[in-house]
C-alpha angles and dihedrals in degrees: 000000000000116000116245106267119254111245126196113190113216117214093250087068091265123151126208107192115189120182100224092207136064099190121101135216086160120151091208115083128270111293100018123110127256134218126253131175133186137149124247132188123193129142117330091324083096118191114339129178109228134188124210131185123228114175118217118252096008119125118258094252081091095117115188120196107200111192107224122209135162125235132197113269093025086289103147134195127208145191125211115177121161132227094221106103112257094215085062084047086057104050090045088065100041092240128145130248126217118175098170144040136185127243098193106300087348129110114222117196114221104223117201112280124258120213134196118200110192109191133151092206150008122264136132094283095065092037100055083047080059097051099043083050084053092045100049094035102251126152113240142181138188132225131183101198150019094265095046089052109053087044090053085041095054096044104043094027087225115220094208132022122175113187131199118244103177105092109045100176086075095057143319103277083192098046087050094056091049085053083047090052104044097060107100122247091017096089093109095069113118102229120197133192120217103213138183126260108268094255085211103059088194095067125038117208112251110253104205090095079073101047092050083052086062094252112150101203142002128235117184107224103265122161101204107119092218098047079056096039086055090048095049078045096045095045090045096054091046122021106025092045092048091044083046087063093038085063089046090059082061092068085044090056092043090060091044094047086058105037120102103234126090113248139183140194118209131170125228094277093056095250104148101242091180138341118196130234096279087059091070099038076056103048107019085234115126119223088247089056099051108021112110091014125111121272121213127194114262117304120212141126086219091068133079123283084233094040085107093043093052090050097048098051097045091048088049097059092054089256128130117247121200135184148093140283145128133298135158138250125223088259087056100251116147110238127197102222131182103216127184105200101197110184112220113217123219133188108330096014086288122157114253114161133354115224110204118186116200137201140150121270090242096046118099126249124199097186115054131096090264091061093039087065098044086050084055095042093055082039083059101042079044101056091036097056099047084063089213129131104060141260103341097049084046093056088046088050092057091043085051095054106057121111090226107059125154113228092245094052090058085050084057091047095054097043084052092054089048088063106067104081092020121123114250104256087050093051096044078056100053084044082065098037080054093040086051083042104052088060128127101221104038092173101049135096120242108216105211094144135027122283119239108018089313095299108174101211090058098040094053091049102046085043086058105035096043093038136078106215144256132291083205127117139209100204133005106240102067105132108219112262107251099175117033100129115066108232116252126278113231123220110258105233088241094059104130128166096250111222111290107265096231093241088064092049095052090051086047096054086063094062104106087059116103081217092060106145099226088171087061092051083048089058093044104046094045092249093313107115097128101070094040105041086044092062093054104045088043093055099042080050078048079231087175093064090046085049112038089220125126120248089249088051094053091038081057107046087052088054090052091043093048099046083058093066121083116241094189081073104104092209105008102071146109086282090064091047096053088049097050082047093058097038079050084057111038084053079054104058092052112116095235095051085038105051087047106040113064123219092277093053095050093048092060088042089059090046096045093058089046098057102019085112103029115148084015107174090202093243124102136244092268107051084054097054084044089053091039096236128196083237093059094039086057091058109030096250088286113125090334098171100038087048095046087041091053090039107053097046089070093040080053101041099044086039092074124037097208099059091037098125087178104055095092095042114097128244098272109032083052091050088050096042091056099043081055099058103041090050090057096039088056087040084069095063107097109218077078094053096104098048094058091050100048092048090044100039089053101033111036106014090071109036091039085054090045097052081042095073088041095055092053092053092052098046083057099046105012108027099255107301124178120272124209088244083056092058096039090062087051098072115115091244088054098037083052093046088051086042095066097033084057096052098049087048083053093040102053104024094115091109089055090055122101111288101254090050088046091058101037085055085043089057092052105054101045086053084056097042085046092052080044088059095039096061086040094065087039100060086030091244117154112282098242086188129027097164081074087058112132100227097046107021116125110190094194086063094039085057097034091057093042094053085048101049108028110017103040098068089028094063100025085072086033090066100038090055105031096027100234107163096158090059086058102039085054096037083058101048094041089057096054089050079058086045097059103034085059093050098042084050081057096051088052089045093239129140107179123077112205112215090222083052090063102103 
């Protein structure tokens, strides 16, 4: 049997306890503590009972501090911690340690844990507590009463208090809690009720008496040291680490609540759960005013009619959105704000909460992207300026330094700059964002794998449609191709417009219809639309007073543009012409295009869709630089058939006088005009596809949709006045940019035609693309596109790819700027018929579409 410890008694009230034998008659296991007791006296402490902890079979180095305190009513705290480091403690039990956690990208220090223990008595059950605190290093008091324990509570902030609620003629274990609950700041304290056994196993007592008490969890007495080891565990590893980083938000509060923007917590369902003092400084609404109420996106008849829509479907995606628009204080004034919505993900990527920061558009930032550039950009004067760091600073500085500089070589400037004190995966970053920089085509896709999950339709017909061929051959003795191209027909002098049959002019008087049947007027006319629809778009466009040319002159010069076009082309003809006229129209006489272009804009525009595929062989770009064509060698295999298609419409129109549209025109309007017309007519090859709709799509689209839903709040309170977004969009880049956006809508809108007209142009160009193969095999030129093969060609997934890959996005900026809601209603529709026709050919087995099988 173990000696009684030796205990010295310091003047500050601290007792040293020492067991003075290491022997050990304990009944607890090896390693565990064991219980003395013993009475001091000493000052005005009076008689005390202390415990103190002697561990059997350690040596008798263990030294314990107990921190002795008096209590009213002879309750008494106490602290044991033990010298022993808890880290070795830890290690003797095998146990982790964890000293920090992360709160998102903070770091949250784990402090040691603080534990109250509040029982009236002594028994197994609080000693076995003690012991699993001494095993797992825990600091741990002891209090015998109410009183004793909310003193000890307010003064140690105890992480953890479990309370005994056995005995209920000591003290209210429930009232306590409640005590416990109610201090301020000390809500975060996990709180446990030792309970009895249920007497009855088959029930088990309800234990929402406890949780309205403010208890957080529930532990069934139970004197086994490692059933109270698991719980400390347990609750360590839950709710203390989760309450831990519960404290830490209050330091992230504390920077919200004193910063000067305005900022805003909503939950997923837009209900305001707290908005910080700048909010209110922003808005004049004060947090009792707002909170809980719901939030809407910004208000005002200053922003876009599909503000709402972007931001939604940026936020939706878990992506940050960032701008600025209007919004209104509580007084009614109308604020320009420049807001940043961030969406906060929660388990699964689900959307939890939406953060919204707020500040006036005149107040300054330090912190967005905008900053972050100028920062770079006075990094980069900076570094350039001091002439250190050798010979490639040196080489920049000089770059720098010259008077003619392109705006993208004064981004690379600056990138480089930014480098120099960069780490070096940041740098090895920036050497891809100059490598992607310093290319020539900026805009366009590089198409390194297959579109569309490899889908090989679609891969056959972007590669030939985005590429210009190939300079391979399959046998050596493949004379070169002098004369692909059939010379022009020139316009007899005779030439007159006959009177217009009355079934052509009732055809024609559908014209300004989307649903105008050009495949009808080909019938009619005897393959001859273009001449006679031309005529009557160009005089309702009055086309002759733009033009200073007489009607004989412009009849003329159709009859001449039209003859040039080969008719023997299933799908490049005339017929194509006169329907890309119409589409080009049609685009014209919307009330967007119309209140932007002036009347020598929309004229080009009109000749240019008339002659953008005169003298068309009916073969593509690629299978003439294959064949190497005159026509490729001219132009260097760049663009061949736009540039022979723009500049043949001018050899054709100066070479007669009297077609000659241009002679009355001056100098200037003539040099403007043209410019016009061959920008548009190059804007319709399609290696450039990309590039036009990524500068239209970012430059005009928006703003164009923006100034749309102004224009329509100034025709109904000013008249229609111009807005600053109006004139914007009628700058000659703009108004160039619309231009050939105008013209490959034109060009290609065959698939948002009515469905009978969609299948019926379908039809057409694979029967050209499939001669084009054909030929191709024949002379044993390299097959540009497989997919148009006659024995495996399937015109639904040829559609099917072009609509995905080239129309969707087309026409989908196309309509937010323009408003054409009958070209999507019939490209999707349309779409679906494709759709179906693919899947039904599937369901046959079969793979091949033959062109004489589309209904």
């Amino acid at each position: 049997m173990g000696c009684a410890p030796s205990i010295h008694v310091s003047q500050s009230g601290v007792v040293y306890c020492r067991d003075s034998d290491g022997g050990s008659n304990s009944p607890h296991p090896s390693g565990f503590s064991r219980s003395y007791h013993t009475h001091i006296h000493h000052g005005a402490v009076g008689p005390i009972s202390i415990k103190t902890e002697a561990t059997d079979g350690d040596p008798p180095t263990l030294v314990q501090t107990l921190a002795v305190k008096k209590e009213r009513r002879g309750t008494i705290t106490f602290e044991a911690e033990t010298q022993t480091s808890r880290t070795n403690m830890k290690e003797q039990t095998g146990l982790p340690s964890q000293t920090e956690d992360m709160l998102g990208p903070m770091k949250v220090k784990k402090p040691a844990i603080r534990i109250l223990l509040v029982f009236a008595k002594e028994d197994s059950q609080s000693d076995t507590f003690w012991w699993a605190c001494e095993r797992l290093g825990y600091r741990c008091e002891l209090a015998r009463n109410s009183e004793g324990a909310l003193e000890a509570f307010l003064q140690k902030h105890h992480d953890l208090v479990i309370i005994d609620h056995r005995h209920s003629r000591n003290y209210d274990a429930e009232a306590l809690c409640r005590s416990i609950r109610a201090i301020k700041s000390y809500e975060h304290a996990v709180v446990v009720a030792v309970t009895r056994k249920s007497p009855n196993e088959k029930e088990e007592p309800s234990i929402l008496p406890l949780l309205n008490a403010g208890f957080n969890r529930r532990y069934t007495e139970n004197t086994n040291l490692g059933a109270c080891i698991n719980e400390l565990l347990m609750l360590d590893h839950s709710e203390i680490r989760a309450r831990n980083k519960l404290k830490a938000c209050q330091a992230l509060f504390a920077a919200i609540e004193n910063v000067s923007e305005a900022i805003e917590i909503c939950n997923q369902d837009h209900q305001l759960m707290y908005v910080n003092p700048g909010y209110e400084r922003l808005t004049g609404f004060t947090s009792q005013e707002v909170v809980g109420k719901e939030k809407g996106l910004p208000k005002s008849d200053k922003n876009s009619l599909d503000l709402h829509d972007a931001i939604n479907t940026q936020i939706k995606k878990g992506k940050s959105w960032e701008g600025t628009v209007y919004d209104h204080r509580k007084n009614g004034d109308s604020i320009q704000q420049h807001i940043h919505i961030s969406p906060v993900l929660g388990h699964g990527g689900k959307i939890t909460h939406y953060v919204t920061l707020r500040r006036s558009a005149g107040q300054t930032h330090t912190s967005g992207p905008l900053q972050c550039i100028e920062k770079l950009k006075a990094d980069s004067d900076l570094h350039l300026q001091s002439g250190a760091g050798g010979k490639r600073r040196d080489s920049i500085a000089r770059i720098h330094a010259m008077t003619i500089e392109a705006p993208i070589t004064k981004v690379i400037n600056i990138i480089n700059a930014a480098q120099e004190n960069c780490p070096i995966n940041v740098v090895q970053a920036l050497d891809k964002v100059l490598e992607i920089l310093r290319s020539a085509e900026l805009y366009s896709p590089q198409l390194t794998s297959t579109p569309k999950d490899n889908d090989p339709v679609t891969s056959d017909l972007v590669e030939g449609l985005m590429t210009c061929g190939s300079r391979r051959r399959y046998s050596s003795d493949i004379a070169l191709s002098k004369n692909i191209l059939p010379q022009f027909v020139p316009s007899s002098p005779h030439s007159h417009l006959p009177d217009v049959p009355s079934d052509v002019q009732a055809i024609l008087d559908k014209e300004p219809q989307w649903d105008f049947d050009i495949i009808e007027l080909e019938r009619v006319t005897n393959k001859r639309p273009l001449l006679y629809l031309g005529m009557k778009i160009f005089s309702r466009f009055g086309v002759c007073e733009v033009l200073n040319c007489s009607e004989v002159t412009l009849r003329l010069w159709l009859q001449l543009i039209e003859r040039n076009y080969h008719q023997i082309n299933a799908y490049h003809n005339s017929t194509h012409a006169a329907d890309v006229l119409h589409a080009t129209a049609y685009f014209l006489n919307r009330d967007r295009i119309a209140g932007i272009l002036d009347n020598m804009n929309k004229v080009a525009a009109l000749l240019a869709a008339v002659s953008h595929d005169v003298d068309h062989p009916g073969r593509t770009n690629s299978f003439l630089c294959n064949a190497s064509s005159e026509l490729a060698t001219l132009y260097n295999d760049v663009a061949v058939l736009e540039s022979h298609h723009s500049a043949l419409t001018f050899q054709l129109t100066w070479r007669d006088d009297r077609c000659n549209i241009f002679k009355n025109l001056s100098r200037d309007d003539y040099r403007m005009l043209r410019q016009q017309i061959i920008d548009m007519i190059l804007a319709t090859e399609m290696t450039r596809h990309f590039e036009h709709l990524s500068k239209f799509a970012n430059s005009i689209s928006k703003m164009g949709a923006s100034a749309r839903v102004e224009d329509d709040r100034l025709s109904s309170h000013s008249g229609g006045m111009a807005t600053p977004e109006h004139d914007t969009l009628r700058t000659l880049e703009n108004r160039t940019l619309i231009n050939r956006m105008l013209i490959k809508c034109a060009d290609i809108a065959n698939p948002a035609r009515p469905l009978d007209l969609c299948v019926e142009w379908a039809k057409r160009i694979a029967e050209e693309y499939c001669q084009q193969t054909d030929e191709e095999k024949e002379r044993g030129l390299p097959v540009v596109m497989p997919v148009f093969d006659r024995a495996s060609c399937s015109i639904p997934k040829s559609q099917i790819s072009f609509i995905d890959y080239f129309l969707t996005d087309m026409f989908d900026a196309w309509d937010a700027f323009v408003d054409t809601p009958s070209l999507i209603t019939h490209l999707t529709r349309n779409y679906k018929y494709w759709k179906g026709q693919a899947e039904e050919a599937e369901r046959r087995g079969e793979s091949v579409t033959r062109l004489e099988d589309v209904e």
